[in-house]
Residue, then its C-alpha position, 0 to 999 in steps of 0.5 A: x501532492x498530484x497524484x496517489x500515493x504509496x501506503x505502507x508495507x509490513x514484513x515478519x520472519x519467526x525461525x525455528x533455529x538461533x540464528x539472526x534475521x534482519x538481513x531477510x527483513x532487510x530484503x523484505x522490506x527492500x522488496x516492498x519499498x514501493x509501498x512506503x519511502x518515508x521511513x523504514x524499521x526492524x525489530x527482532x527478538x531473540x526468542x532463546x534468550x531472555x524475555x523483553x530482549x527485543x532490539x530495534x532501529x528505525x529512521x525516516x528515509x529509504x531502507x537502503x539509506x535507514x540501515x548501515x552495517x553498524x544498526x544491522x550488526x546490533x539487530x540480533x534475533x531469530x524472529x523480527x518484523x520490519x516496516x515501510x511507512x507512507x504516512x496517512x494518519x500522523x506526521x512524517x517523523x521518527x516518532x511515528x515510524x515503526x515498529x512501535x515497540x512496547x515494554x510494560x507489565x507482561x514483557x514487550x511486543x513490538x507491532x507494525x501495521x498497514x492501513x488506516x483505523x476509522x475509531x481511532x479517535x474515539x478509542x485513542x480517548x477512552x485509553x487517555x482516560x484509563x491514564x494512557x500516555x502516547x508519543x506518536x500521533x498515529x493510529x497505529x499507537x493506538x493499536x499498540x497500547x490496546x493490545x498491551x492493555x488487554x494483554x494485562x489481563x488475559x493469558x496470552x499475546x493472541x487472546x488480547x490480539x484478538x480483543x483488541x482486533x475486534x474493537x478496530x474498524x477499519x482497514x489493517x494488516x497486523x503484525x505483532x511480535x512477543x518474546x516468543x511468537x508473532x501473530x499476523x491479523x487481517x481485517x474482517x473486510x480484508x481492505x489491506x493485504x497480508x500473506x503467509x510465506x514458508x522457507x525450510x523451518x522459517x515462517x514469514x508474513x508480507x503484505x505482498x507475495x513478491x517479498x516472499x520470493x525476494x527472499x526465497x520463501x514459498x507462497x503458503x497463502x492469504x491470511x483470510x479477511x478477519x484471521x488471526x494466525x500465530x506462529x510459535x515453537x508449538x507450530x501455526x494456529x489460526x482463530x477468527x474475528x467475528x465475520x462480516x457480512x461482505x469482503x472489500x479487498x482494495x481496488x487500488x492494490x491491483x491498479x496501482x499500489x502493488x507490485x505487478x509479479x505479486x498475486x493478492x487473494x489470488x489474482x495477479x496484478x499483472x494480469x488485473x492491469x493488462x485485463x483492466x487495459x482490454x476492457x478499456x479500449x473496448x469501452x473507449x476505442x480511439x483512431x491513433x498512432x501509438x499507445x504508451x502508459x505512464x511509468x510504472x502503474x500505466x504501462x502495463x494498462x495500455x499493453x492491454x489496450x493495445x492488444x485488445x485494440x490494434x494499435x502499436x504500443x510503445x514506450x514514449x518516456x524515460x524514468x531516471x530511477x535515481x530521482x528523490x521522491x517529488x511529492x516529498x517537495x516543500x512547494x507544488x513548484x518544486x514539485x511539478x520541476x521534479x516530474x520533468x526531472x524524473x520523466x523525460x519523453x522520447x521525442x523520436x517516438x511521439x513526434x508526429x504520432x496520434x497518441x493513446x496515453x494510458x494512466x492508472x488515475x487522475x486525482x488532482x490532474x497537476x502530473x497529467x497535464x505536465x505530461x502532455x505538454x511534454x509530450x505535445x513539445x516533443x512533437x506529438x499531433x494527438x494525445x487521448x488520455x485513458x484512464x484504467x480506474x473510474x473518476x475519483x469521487x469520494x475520499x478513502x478513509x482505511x489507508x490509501x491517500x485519497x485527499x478530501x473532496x476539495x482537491x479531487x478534480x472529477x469531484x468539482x469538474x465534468x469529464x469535459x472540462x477535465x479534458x480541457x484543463x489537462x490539455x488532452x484532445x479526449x479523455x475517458x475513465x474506465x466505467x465501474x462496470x467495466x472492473x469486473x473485466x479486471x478483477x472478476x468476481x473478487x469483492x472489491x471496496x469501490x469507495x473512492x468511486x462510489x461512496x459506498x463504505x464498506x464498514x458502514x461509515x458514512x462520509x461526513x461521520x470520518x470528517 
């Protein structure tokens, strides 16, 4: 595992009429698969029927290869929610893929969940102790049965929602589906993403805005850092968690995790990029022939460093598409032979040529130096690495798959020997002060560069 990996993404659609949902799930979560390739779910209830009717498939692999006609065909419902998983807490198995659905006293609910709750431990113990059993080993069961908990006492699904969401900390994005509603639920810190969609009589939930329009559903807005909004027969209702004192959207949604034509919190991530390549190459100009971005994060970096500095750009890789995911590869030799299968470099374009190479971070330095002496065996005289994120420092604990300080190069090496290492012939970051040309004055959490938690956490306390 050399480089960042996806996190996860969730997708809910509630329907005035009786007809079924799972294909709309389907394409919605087909559209957010670059969040998650480990495995994938639909769940979906018929909320004219019967309570507790809920039906559900979920399997480790793509969303394309989890559903076939048959599990499609048994998904029968008018509201449902789906999943794509990339494991940060938990193992990669069937068990722990999602939804996590849910029948006990008051009737069913289902649940899915991006990101990564810090006390899950700690209230992972006080629910054994209260004579909870659990199957999975995620984060995300814990949520699930504190809400079942304090559903069995109170009067409705978005009253325990509610209590429950207030005891997490850390960074999530919730959807929960009764029998008859389904409520979307946002951190106070608004670390993890999560917009509300609209088609005819139809309301969706996505963790990212190009879901919606894969589906033809209108933009309607970002739930907002700490709401809870539920959807019912008796029309959309929002209510709030207690605030905190400063929002942290995840830097990492607009440098590399989400999809360039989404707009999160109201900025989009194609523009992030392309201004967070300007600011590069004002900060970090270099003589050269050519600029050219590692697919796909990269790419759209160094169109703004070319604009902003001059040099042509052009594309110096090709990326077979149809390659199975390398970090996925039992051993790091496996897994570097799975680069060179899945990137192949452009020889007629780099031979001879100065070259800007702009990628979006570097975390252990394995594909960045792979790269280069690919590039440097097609003939390429120059290569200056820029990278469009500051160095990672610290790791990330809400979500994003941020490895311990032992394995983060920038942690244990200096910027020089980094560039020695990788076999550049220059190497610069983008500097923390430098994002604000990317992302503005959106609050950002910058605590893999940092080490400034955002929920009060000190590092060693998540150890």
């Amino acid at each position: 595992m050399s480089e960042l990996h996806e996190e996860c993404g969730v997708f809910g659609v509630w329907s005035d009429e009786q007809k079924n949902v799972a294909s709309t799930i389907y394409y919605g979560l087909m559209a957010l698969q670059h969040r998650g390739q480990e495995a994938a779910g639909i769940a979906v209830c018929d909320s004219y029927g019967e309570k507790g009717n809920v039906s559900y498939y979920k399997n480790l692999g793509l969303v394309s290869e989890v559903f076939a006609e048959d599990h499609m065909a048994k998904l029968v419902g008018n509201i449902g929610i789906g999943h794509v998983r990339y494991s940060t807490t938990g193992d990669c198995d069937v068990e722990n893929a999602q939804p996590l659905v849910y029948r006990y006293l008051k009737g069913s609910l289902a649940l899915v969940h991006n990101g990564n709750i810090v006390n899950a431990e700690q209230l992972k113990m006080e629910l054994c102790a209260g004579g909870a059993v659990f199957r999975a080993t995620t984060d995300t069961e814990v949520i699930a049965c504190l809400i079942a908990r304090e559903r069995a006492g109170c009067g409705s699904i978005e009253e325990a929602v509610k209590a429950s969401a207030a005891r997490l900390v850390g960074g999530y994005a919730l959807i929960i589906m009764s029998p008859r509603k389904m409520v979307g639920v946002r951190d106070p810190w608004g670390l993890k993403p999560l917009c509300i969609g609209k088609r005819d009589g139809s309301y969706f939930f996505a963790s990212e805005s190009c879901a919606l329009a894969a589906v033809g559903a209108e933009f309607v807005r970002d739930v907002e850092p700490g709401e809870i909004v539920t959807v019912s027969r008796k029309g959309v209702i929002s209510s709030r968690l207690p605030r905190v004192e400063k929002h942290a959207h995840c830097i990492f949604e607009y440098i590399y995790f989400a999809r360039l034509d989404s707009k999160i919190d109201g900025l989009s991530v194609y523009k992030a990029r392309f201004e967070g390549g300007r600011a590069l190459a004002r900060a970090n100009p270099v003589a050269a022939d050519i600029v050219t971005g590692v697919p796909e994060s990269g790419i759209t970096a160094a169109a703004g460093y070319s604009k902003e500095s001059g040099i042509p750009f052009a594309l110096a890789f090709h990326k077979n598409s149809y390659v199975g995911r390398s970090f996925i590869k039992p051993t790091q030799e496996e897994r570097e032979s799975a680069v060179h299968i899945k990137l192949s470099v452009l020889p007629d374009v780099v031979a001879g040529k100065r070259i800007v190479l702009i990628d979006d971070s570097i975390v252990r330095g394995t594909t960045i130096k792979n790269l280069i002496t690919m590039l440097r065996n097609a003939g390429a005289t120059e290569i200056h690495v820029r990278i469009s994120s500051p160095t990672f420092l610290y790791p990330c604990f809400y979500g994003t798959d941020v490895p311990d300080n032992s394995q983060l190069i920038a942690k244990n090496y200096s910027i020089d020997d980094i560039c020695s290492m990788i076999g550049a012939d220059s190497l610069s970051y983008m500097s923390l002060a430098d994002m604000t040309d990317m992302v503005g004055d959106l609050p950002v959490c910058r605590a893999c560069f940092d080490g400034i938690y955002p929920t009060g956490i000190e590092e060693q306390e998540c150890k």
